[in-house]
MDAnalysis code that builds the backbone (N, CA, C; Angstrom):
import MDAnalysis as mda
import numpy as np

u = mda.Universe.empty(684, n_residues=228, atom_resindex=np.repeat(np.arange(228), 3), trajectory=True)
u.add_TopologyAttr("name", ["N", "CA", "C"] * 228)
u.add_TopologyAttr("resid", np.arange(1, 229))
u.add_TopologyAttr("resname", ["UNK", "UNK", "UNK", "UNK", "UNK", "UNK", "UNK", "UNK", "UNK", "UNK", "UNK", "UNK", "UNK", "UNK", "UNK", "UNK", "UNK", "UNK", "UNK", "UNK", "UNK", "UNK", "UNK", "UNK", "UNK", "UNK", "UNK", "UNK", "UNK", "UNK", "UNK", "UNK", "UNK", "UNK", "UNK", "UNK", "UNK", "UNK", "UNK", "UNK", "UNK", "UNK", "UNK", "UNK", "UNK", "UNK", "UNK", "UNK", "UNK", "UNK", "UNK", "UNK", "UNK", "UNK", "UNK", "UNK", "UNK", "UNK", "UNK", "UNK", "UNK", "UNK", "UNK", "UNK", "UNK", "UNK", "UNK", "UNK", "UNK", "UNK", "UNK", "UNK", "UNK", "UNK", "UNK", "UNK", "UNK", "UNK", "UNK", "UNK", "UNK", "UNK", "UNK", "UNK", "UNK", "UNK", "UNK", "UNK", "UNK", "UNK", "UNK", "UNK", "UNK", "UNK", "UNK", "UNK", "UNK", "UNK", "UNK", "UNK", "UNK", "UNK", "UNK", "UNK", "UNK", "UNK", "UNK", "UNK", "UNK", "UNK", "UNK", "UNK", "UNK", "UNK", "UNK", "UNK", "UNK", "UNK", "UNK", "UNK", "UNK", "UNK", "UNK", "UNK", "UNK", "UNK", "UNK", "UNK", "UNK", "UNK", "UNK", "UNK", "UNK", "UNK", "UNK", "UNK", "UNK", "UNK", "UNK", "UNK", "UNK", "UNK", "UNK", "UNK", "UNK", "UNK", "UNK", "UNK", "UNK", "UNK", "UNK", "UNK", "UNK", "UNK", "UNK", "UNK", "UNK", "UNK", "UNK", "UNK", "UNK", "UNK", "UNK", "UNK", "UNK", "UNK", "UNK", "UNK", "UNK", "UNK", "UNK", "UNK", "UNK", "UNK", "UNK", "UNK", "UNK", "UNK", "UNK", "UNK", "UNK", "UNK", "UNK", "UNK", "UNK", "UNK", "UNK", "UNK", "UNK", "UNK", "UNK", "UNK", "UNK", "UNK", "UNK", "UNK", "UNK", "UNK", "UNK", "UNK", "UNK", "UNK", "UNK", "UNK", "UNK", "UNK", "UNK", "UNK", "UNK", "UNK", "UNK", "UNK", "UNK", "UNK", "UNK", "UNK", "UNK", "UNK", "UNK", "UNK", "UNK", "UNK", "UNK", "UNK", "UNK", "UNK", "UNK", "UNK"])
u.atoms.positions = np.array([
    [-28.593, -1.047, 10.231],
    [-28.260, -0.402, 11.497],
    [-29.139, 0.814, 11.750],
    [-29.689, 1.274, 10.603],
    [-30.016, 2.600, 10.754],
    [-31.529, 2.162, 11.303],
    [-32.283, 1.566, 10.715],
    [-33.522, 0.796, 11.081],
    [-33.639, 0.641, 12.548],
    [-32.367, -0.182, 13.068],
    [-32.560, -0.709, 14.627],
    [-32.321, 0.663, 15.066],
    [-31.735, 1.560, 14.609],
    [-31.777, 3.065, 15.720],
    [-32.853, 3.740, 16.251],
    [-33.663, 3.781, 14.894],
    [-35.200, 4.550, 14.843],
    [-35.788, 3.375, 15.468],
    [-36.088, 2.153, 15.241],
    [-36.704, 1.250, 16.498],
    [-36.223, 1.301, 18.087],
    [-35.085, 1.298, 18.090],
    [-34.630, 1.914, 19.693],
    [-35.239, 2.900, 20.068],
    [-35.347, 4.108, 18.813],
    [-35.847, 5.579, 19.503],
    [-37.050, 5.333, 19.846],
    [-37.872, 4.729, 18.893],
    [-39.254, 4.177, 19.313],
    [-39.551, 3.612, 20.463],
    [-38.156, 2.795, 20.653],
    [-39.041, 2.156, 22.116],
    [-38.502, 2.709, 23.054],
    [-37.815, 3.589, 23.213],
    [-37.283, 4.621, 24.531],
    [-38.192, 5.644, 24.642],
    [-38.971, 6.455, 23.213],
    [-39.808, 7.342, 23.937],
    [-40.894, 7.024, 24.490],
    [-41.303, 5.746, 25.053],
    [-42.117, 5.517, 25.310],
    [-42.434, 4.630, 26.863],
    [-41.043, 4.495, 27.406],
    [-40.365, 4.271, 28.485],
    [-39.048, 4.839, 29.305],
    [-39.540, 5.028, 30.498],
    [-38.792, 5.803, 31.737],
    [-37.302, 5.109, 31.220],
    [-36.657, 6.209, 31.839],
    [-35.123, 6.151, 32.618],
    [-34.658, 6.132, 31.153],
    [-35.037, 7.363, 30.471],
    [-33.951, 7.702, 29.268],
    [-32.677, 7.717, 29.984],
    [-32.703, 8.750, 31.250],
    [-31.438, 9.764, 31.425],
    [-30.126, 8.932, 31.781],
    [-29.987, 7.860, 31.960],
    [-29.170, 6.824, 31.780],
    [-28.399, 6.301, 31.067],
    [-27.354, 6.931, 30.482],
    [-26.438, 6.140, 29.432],
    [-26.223, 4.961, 29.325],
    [-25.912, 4.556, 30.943],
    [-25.290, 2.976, 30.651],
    [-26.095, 2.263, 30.300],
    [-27.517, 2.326, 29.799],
    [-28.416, 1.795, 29.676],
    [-28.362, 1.666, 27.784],
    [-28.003, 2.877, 27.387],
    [-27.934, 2.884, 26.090],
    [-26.905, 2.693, 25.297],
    [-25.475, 2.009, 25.510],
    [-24.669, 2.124, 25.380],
    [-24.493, 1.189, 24.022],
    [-24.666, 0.068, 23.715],
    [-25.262, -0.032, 22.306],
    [-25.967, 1.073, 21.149],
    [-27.221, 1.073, 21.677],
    [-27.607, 2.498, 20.662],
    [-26.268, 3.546, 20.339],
    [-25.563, 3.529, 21.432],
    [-24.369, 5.210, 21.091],
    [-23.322, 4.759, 20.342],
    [-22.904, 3.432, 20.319],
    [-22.265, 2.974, 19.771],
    [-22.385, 2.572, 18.231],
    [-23.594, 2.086, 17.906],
    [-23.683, 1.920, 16.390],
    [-24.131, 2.996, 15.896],
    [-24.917, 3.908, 16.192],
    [-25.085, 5.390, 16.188],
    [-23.756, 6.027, 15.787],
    [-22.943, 5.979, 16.468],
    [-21.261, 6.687, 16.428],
    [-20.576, 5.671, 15.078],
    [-20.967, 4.411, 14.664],
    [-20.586, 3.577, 13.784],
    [-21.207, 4.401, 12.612],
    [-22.599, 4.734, 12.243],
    [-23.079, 5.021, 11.389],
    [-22.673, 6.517, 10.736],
    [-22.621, 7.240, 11.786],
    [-21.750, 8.093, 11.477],
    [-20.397, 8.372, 11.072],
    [-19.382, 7.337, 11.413],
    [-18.411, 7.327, 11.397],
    [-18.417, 6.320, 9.478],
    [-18.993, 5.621, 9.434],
    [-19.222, 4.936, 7.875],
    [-19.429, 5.710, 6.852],
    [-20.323, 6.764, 7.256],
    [-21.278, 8.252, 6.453],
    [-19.670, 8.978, 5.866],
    [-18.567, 9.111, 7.253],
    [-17.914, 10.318, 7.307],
    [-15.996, 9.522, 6.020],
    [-16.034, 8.066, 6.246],
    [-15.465, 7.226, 5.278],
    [-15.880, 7.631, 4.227],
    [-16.653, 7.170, 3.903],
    [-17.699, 6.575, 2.667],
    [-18.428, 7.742, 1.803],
    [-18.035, 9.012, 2.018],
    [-19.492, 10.108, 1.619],
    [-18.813, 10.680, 0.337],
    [-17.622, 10.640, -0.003],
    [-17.414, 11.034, -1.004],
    [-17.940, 9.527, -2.708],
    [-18.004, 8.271, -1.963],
    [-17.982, 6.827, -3.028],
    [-19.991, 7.083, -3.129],
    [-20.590, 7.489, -1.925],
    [-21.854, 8.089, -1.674],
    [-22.025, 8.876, -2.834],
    [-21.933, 10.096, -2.327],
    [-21.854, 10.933, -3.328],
    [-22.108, 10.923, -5.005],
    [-21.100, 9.816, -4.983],
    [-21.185, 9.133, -6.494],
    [-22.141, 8.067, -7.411],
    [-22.878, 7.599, -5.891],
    [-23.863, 7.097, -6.866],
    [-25.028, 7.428, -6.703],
    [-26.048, 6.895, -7.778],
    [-27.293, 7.712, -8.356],
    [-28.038, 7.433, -6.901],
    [-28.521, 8.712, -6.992],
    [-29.255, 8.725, -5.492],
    [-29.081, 8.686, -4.480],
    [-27.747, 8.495, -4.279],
    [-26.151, 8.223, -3.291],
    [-27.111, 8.926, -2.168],
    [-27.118, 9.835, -2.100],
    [-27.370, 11.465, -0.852],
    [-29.059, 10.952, -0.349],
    [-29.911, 11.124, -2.011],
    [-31.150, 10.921, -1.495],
    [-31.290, 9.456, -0.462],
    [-30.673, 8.668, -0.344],
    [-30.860, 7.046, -0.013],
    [-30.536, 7.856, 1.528],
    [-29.113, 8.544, 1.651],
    [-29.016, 8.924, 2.995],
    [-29.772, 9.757, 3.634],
    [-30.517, 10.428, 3.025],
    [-31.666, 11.473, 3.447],
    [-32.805, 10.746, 3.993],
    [-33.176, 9.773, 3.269],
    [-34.189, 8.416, 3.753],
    [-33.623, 7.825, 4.896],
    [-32.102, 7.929, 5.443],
    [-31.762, 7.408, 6.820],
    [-33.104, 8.292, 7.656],
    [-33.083, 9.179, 8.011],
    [-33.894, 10.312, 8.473],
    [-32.895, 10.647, 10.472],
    [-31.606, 10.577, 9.726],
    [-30.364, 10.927, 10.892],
    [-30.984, 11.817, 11.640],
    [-31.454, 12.662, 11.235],
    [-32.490, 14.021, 11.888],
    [-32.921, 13.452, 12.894],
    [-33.295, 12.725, 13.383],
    [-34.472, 12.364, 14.228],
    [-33.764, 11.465, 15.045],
    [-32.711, 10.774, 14.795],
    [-32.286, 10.287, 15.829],
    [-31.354, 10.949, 16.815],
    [-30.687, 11.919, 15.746],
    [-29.860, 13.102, 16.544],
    [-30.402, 13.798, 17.419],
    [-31.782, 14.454, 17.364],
    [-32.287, 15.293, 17.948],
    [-33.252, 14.231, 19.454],
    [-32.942, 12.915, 19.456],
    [-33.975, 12.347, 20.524],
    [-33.073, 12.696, 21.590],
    [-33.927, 12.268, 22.587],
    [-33.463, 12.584, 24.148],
    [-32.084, 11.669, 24.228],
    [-32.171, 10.834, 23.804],
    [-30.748, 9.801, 23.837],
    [-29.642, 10.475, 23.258],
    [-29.739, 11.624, 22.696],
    [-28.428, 12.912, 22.676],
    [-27.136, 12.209, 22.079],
    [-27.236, 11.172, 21.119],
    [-26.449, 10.560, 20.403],
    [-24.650, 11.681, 20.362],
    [-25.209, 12.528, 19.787],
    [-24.472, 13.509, 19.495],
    [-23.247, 13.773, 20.569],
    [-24.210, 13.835, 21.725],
    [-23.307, 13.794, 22.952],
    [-22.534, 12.817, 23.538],
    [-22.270, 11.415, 23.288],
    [-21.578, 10.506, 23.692],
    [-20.596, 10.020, 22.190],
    [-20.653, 10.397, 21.477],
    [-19.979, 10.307, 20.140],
    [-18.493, 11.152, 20.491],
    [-17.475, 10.278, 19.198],
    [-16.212, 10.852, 19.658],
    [-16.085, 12.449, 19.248],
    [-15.641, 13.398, 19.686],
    [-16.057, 14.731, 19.187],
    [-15.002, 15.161, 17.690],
    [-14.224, 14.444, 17.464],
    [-13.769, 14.290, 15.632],
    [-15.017, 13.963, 14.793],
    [-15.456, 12.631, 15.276],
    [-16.881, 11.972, 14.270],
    [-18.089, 13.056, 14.653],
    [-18.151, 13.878, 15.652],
    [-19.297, 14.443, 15.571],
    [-19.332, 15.721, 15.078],
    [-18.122, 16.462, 15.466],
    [-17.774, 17.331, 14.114],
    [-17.862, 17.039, 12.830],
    [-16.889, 16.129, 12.433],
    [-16.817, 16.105, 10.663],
    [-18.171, 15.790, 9.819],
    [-19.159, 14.717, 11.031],
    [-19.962, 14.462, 10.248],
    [-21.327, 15.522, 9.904],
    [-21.191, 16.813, 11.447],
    [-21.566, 18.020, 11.085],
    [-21.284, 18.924, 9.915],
    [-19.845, 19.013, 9.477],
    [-19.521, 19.436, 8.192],
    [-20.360, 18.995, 6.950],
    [-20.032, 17.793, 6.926],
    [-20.565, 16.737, 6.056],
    [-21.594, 17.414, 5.625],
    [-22.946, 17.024, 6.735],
    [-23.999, 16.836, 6.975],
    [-24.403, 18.091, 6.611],
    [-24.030, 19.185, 6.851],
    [-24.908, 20.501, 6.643],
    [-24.065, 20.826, 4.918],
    [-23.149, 20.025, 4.440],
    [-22.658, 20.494, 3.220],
    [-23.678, 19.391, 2.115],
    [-23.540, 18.233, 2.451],
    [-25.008, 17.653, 1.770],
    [-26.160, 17.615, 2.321],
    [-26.801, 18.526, 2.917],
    [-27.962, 18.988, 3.527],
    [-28.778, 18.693, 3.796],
    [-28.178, 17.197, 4.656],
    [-28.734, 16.088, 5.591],
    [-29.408, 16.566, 6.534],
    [-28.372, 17.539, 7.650],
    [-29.353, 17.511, 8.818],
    [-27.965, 18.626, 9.316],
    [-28.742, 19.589, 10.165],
    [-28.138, 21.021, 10.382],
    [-27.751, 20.370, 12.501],
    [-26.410, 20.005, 12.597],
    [-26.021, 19.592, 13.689],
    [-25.150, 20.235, 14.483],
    [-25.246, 21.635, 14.079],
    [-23.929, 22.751, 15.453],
    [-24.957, 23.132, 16.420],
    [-26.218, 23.478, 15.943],
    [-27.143, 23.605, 17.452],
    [-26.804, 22.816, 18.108],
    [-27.274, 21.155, 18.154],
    [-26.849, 20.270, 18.761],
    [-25.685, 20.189, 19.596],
    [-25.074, 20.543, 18.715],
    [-23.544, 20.510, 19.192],
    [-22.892, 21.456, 20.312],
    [-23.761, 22.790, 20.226],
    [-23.456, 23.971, 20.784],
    [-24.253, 23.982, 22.168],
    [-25.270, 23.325, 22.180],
    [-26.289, 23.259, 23.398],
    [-25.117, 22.225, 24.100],
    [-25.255, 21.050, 23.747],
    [-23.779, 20.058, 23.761],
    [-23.018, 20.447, 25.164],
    [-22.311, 21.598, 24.496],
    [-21.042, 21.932, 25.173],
    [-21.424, 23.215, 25.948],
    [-22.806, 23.846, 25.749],
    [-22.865, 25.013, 26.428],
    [-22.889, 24.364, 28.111],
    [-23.738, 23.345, 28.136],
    [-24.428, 22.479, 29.270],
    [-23.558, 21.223, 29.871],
    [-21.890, 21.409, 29.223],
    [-20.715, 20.177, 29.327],
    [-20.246, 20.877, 30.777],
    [-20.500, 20.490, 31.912],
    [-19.624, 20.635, 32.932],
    [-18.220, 20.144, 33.199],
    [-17.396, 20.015, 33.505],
    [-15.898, 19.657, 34.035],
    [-16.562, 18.163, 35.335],
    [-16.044, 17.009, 34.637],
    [-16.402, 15.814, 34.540],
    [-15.111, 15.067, 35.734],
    [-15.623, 14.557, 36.996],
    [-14.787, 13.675, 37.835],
    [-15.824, 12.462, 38.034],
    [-14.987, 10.895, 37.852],
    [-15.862, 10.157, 38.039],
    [-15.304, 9.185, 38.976],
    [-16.090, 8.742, 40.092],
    [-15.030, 7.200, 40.660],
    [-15.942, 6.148, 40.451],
    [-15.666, 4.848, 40.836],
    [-16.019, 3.920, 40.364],
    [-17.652, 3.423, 41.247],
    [-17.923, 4.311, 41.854],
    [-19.271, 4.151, 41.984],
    [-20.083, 4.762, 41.274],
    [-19.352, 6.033, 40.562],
    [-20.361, 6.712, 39.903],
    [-20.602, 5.593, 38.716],
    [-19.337, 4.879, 38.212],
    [-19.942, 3.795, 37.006],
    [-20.790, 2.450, 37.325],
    [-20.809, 2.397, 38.759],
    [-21.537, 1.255, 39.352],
    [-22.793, 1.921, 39.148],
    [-23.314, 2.719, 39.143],
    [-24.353, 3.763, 39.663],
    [-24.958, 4.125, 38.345],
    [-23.959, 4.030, 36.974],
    [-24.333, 4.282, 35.849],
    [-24.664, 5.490, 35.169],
    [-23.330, 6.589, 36.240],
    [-23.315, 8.134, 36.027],
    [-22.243, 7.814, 35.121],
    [-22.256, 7.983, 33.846],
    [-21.202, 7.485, 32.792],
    [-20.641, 9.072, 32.482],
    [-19.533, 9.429, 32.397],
    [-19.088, 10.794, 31.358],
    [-19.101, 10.446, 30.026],
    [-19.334, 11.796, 29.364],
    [-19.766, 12.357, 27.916],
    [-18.924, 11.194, 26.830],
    [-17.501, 11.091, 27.310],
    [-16.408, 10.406, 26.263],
    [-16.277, 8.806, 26.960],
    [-17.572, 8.502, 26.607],
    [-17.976, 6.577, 27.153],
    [-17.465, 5.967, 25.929],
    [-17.266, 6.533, 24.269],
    [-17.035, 5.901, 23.360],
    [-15.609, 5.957, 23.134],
    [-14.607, 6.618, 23.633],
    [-13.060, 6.863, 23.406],
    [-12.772, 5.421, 23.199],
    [-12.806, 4.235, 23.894],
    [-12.571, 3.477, 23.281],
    [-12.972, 2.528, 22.524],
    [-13.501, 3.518, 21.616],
    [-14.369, 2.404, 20.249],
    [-13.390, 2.100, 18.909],
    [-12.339, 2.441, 19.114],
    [-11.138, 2.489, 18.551],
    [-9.915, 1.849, 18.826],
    [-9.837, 0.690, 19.234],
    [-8.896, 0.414, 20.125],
    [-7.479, -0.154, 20.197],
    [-7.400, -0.753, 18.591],
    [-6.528, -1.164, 17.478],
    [-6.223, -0.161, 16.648],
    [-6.234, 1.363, 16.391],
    [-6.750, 2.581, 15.941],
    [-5.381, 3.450, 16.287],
    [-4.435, 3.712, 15.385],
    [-3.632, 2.941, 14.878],
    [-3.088, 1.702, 15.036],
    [-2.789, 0.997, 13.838],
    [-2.696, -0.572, 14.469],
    [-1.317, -0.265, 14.419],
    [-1.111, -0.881, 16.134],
    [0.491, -0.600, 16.181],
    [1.105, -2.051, 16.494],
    [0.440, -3.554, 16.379],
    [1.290, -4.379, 16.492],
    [2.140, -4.807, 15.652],
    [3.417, -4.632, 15.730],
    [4.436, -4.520, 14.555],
    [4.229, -5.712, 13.883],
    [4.553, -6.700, 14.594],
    [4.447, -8.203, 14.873],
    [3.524, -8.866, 13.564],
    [1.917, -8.750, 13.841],
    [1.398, -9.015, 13.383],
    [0.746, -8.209, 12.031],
    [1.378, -6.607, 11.713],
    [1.009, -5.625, 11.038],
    [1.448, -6.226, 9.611],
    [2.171, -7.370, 9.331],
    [3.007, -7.840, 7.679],
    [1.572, -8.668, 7.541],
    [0.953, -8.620, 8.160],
    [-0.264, -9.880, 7.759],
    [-1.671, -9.215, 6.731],
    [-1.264, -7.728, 7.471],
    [-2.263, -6.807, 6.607],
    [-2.052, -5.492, 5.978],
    [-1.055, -5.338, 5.980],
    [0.192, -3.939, 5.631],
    [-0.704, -3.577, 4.303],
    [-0.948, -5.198, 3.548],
    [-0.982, -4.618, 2.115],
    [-2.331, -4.064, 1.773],
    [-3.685, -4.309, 2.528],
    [-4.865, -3.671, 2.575],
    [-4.962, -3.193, 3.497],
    [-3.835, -2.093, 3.949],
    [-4.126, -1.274, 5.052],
    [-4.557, -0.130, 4.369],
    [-5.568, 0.661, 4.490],
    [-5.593, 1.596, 3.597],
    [-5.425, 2.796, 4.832],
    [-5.122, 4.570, 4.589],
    [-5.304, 5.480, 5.649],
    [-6.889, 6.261, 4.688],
    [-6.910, 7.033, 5.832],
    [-8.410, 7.904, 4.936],
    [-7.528, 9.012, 4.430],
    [-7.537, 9.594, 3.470],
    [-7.258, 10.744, 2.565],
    [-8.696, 11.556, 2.159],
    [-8.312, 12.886, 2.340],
    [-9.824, 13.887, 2.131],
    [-9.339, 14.259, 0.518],
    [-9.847, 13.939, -0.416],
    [-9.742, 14.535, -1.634],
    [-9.573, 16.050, -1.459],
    [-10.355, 17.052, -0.711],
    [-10.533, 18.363, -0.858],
    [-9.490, 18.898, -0.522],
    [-8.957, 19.676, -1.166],
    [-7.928, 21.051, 0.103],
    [-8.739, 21.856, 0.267],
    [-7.876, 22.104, 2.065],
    [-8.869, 23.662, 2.145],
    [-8.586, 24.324, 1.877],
    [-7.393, 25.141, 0.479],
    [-7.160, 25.813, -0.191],
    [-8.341, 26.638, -1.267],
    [-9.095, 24.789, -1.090],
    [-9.969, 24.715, -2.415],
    [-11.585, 25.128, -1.851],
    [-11.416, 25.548, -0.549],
    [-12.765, 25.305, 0.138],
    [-13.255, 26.919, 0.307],
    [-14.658, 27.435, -0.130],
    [-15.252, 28.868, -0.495],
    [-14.970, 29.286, 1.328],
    [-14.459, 30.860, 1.438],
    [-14.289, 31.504, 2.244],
    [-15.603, 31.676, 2.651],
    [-16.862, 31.768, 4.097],
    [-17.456, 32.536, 4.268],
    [-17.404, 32.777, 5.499],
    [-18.949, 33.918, 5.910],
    [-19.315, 33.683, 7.018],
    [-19.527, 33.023, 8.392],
    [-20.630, 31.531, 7.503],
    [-20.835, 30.711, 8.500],
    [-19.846, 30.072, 8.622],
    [-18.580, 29.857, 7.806],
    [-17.592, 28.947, 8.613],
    [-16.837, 29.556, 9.684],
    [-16.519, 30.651, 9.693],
    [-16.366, 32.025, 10.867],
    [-17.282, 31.559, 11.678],
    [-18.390, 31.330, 11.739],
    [-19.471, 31.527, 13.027],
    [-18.795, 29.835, 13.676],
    [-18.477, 28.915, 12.877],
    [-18.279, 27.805, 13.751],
    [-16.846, 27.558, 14.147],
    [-15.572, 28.749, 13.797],
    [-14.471, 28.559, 13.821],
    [-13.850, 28.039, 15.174],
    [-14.779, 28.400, 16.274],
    [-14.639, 28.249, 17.947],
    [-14.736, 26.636, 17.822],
    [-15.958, 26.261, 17.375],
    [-15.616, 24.685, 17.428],
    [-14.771, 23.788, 16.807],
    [-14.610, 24.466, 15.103],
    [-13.291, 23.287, 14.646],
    [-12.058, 23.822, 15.326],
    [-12.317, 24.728, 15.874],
    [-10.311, 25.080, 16.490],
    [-10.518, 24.288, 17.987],
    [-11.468, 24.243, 18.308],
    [-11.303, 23.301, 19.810],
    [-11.505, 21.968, 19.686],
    [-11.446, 21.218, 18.174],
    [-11.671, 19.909, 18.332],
    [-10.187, 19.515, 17.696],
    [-8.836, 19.589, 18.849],
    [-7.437, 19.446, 18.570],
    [-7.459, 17.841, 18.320],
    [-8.784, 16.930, 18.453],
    [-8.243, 15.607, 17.834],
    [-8.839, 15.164, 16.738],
    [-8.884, 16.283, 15.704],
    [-9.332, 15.933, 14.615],
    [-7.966, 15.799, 13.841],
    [-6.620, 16.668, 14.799],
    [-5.620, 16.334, 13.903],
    [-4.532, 15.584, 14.386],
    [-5.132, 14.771, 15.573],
    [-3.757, 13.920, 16.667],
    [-5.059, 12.418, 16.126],
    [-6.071, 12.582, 16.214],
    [-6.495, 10.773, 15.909],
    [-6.452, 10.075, 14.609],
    [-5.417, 9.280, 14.613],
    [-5.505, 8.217, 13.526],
    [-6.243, 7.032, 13.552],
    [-6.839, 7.103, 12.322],
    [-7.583, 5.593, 12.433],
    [-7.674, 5.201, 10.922],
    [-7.864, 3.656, 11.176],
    [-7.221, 3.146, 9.343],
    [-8.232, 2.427, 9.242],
    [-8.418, 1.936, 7.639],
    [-9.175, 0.890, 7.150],
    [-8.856, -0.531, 6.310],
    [-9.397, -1.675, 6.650],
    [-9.097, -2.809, 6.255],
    [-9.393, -3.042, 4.505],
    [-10.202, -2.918, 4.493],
    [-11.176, -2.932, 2.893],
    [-10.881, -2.326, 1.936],
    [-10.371, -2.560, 0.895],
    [-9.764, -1.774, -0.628],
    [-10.269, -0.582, -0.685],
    [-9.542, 0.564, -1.139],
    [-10.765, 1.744, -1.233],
    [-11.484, 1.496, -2.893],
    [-11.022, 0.523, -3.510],
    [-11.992, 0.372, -4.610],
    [-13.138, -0.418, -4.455],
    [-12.904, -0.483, -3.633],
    [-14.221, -1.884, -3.109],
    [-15.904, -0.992, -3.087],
    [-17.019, -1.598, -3.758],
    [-18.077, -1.190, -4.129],
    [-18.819, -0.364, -2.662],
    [-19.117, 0.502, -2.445],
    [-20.053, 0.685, -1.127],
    [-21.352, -0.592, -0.441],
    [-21.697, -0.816, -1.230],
    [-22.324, -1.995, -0.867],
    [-21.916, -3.515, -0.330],
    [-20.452, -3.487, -0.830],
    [-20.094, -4.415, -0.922],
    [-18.943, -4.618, 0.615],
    [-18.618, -3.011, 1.512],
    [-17.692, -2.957, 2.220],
    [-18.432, -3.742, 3.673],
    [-17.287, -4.515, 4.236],
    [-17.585, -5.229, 5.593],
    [-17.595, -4.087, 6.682],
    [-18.283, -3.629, 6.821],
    [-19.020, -2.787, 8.496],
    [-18.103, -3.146, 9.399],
    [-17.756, -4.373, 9.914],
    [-17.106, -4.473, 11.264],
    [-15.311, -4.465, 10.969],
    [-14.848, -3.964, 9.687],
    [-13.449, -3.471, 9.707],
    [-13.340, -2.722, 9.318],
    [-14.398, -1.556, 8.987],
    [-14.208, 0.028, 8.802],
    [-13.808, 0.677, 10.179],
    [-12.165, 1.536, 9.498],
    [-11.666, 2.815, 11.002],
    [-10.855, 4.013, 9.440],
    [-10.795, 4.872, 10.257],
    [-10.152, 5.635, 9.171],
    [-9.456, 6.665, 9.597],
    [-8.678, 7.431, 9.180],
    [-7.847, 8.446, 9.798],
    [-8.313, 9.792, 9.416],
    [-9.366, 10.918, 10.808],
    [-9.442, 11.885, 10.222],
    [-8.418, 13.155, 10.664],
    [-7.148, 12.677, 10.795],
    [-6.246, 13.652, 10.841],
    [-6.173, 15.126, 10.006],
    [-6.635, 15.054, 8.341],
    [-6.369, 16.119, 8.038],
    [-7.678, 16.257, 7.021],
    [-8.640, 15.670, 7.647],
    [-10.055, 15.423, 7.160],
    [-10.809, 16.801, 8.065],
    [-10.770, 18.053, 8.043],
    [-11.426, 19.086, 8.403],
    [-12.591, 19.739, 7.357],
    [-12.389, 19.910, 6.317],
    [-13.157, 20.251, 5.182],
    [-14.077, 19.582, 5.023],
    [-15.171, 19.257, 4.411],
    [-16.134, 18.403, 3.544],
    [-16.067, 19.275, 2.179],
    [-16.193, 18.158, 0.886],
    [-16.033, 18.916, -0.682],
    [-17.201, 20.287, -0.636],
    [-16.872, 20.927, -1.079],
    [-17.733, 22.039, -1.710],
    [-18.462, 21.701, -3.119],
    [-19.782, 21.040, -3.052],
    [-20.568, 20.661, -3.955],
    [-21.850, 21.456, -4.075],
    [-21.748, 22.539, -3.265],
    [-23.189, 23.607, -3.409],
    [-22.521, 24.342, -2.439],
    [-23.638, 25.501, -3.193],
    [-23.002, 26.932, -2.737],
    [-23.763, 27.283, -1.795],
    [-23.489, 28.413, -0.350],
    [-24.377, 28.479, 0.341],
    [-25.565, 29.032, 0.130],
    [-26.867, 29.027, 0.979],
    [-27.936, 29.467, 0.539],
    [-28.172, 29.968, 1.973],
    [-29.988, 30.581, 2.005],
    [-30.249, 31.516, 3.418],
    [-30.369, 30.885, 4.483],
    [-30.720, 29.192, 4.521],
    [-30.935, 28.139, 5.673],
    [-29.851, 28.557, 6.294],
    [-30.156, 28.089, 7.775],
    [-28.741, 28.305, 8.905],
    [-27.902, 26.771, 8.430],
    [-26.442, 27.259, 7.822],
    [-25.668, 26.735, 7.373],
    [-25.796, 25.374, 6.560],
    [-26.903, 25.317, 5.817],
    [-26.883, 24.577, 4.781],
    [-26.778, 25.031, 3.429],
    [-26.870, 24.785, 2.310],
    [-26.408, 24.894, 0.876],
    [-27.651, 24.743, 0.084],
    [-27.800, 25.680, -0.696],
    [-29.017, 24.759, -2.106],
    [-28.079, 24.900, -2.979],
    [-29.084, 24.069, -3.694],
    [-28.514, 23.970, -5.221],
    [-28.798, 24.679, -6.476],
    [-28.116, 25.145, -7.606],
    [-28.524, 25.913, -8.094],
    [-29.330, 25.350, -9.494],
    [-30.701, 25.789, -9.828],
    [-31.171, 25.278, -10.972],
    [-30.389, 25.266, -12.280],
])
């Protein structure tokens, strides 16, 4: 997936009528998938050899930052957490992004010509979730038993007081559906990373605000080194 992104980016900078969402609406979507897999999966990551470096070779950087503003049509839970994430394994530094984002977010009315017209608003992906909690009672005994929820190993009991988390406190306190959206997963959580099916990963980041504290901060704008 990550491959076909950077080939998309490739072939958009090089042809008119970026400014068009409805045009890209695939790209934002597996884009928002990949992220959303990263934000599952980063602690089973984590764990294996080279886990981080393999994701560093995504080169997320570059697709975040293209004119196709990924960032901006993503659900704003997944584009937060995976900012946490991301600047705590020191992937790619995403509150600029984020902050230009919302500096430049006007107050959004749309009617149905504007979607004929292909003036799409910011939250085109809200329903990429749509079974998210699965609430059919009915049919819920069929998969109850590999229903898994997402659980954050970390407390934020356990998470280092600083600065820069002060400097971004405006944004995790305004993203109120990081703790109203549930979303679940089909696939064992023992199940190998390699081995998990893509099209039944959802997960619940209700009380998923933290990312682990695995390096301490350093002078980069809000990323971490490591210590020799």
């Amino acid at each position: 997936m990550v491959d076909w992104l950077h080939a998309y980016v490739n072939t958009t900078e090089t042809t008119s009528g970026n400014s068009n969402p409805n045009r890209h609406l695939p790209f934002y979507a597996i884009c928002q998938a990949v992220l959303y897999i990263f934000i599952y999966r980063h602690q089973e990551i984590a764990r294996l050899p080279d886990g981080i470096e393999i994701v560093l070779r995504w080169r997320i950087g570059r697709i975040i930052s293209s004119e196709l503003n990924p960032l901006k049509y993503s659900l704003p839970a997944i584009t937060h957490r995976f900012a946490q994430l991301a600047r705590n394994y020191q992937i790619v530094f995403c509150y600029s992004i984020i902050e230009t984002n919302n500096r430049y977010s006007l107050p959004e009315t749309f009617s149905t010509n504007d979607y004929l017209n292909g003036n799409l608003p910011s939250n085109i992906l809200y329903s990429y979730f749509p079974f998210d909690p699965y609430v059919l009672k009915r049919s819920l005994i069929f998969i109850q038993s590999i229903y898994n929820d997402y659980r954050d190993e970390n407390d934020e009991s356990n998470m280092p007081k600083d600065s820069d988390d002060n400097d971004h406190q405006e944004i995790d306190d305004s993203d109120d559906v990081l703790t109203s959206m549930m979303m679940s997963t089909t696939p064992d959580s023992s199940d190998s990373f390699d081995q998990l099916p893509i099209t039944t990963m959802s997960t619940s980041l209700k009380n998923s605000r933290n990312p682990p504290s695995i390096l301490p901060f350093g002078r980069s704008p809000g990323f971490r080194n490591a210590i020799n």
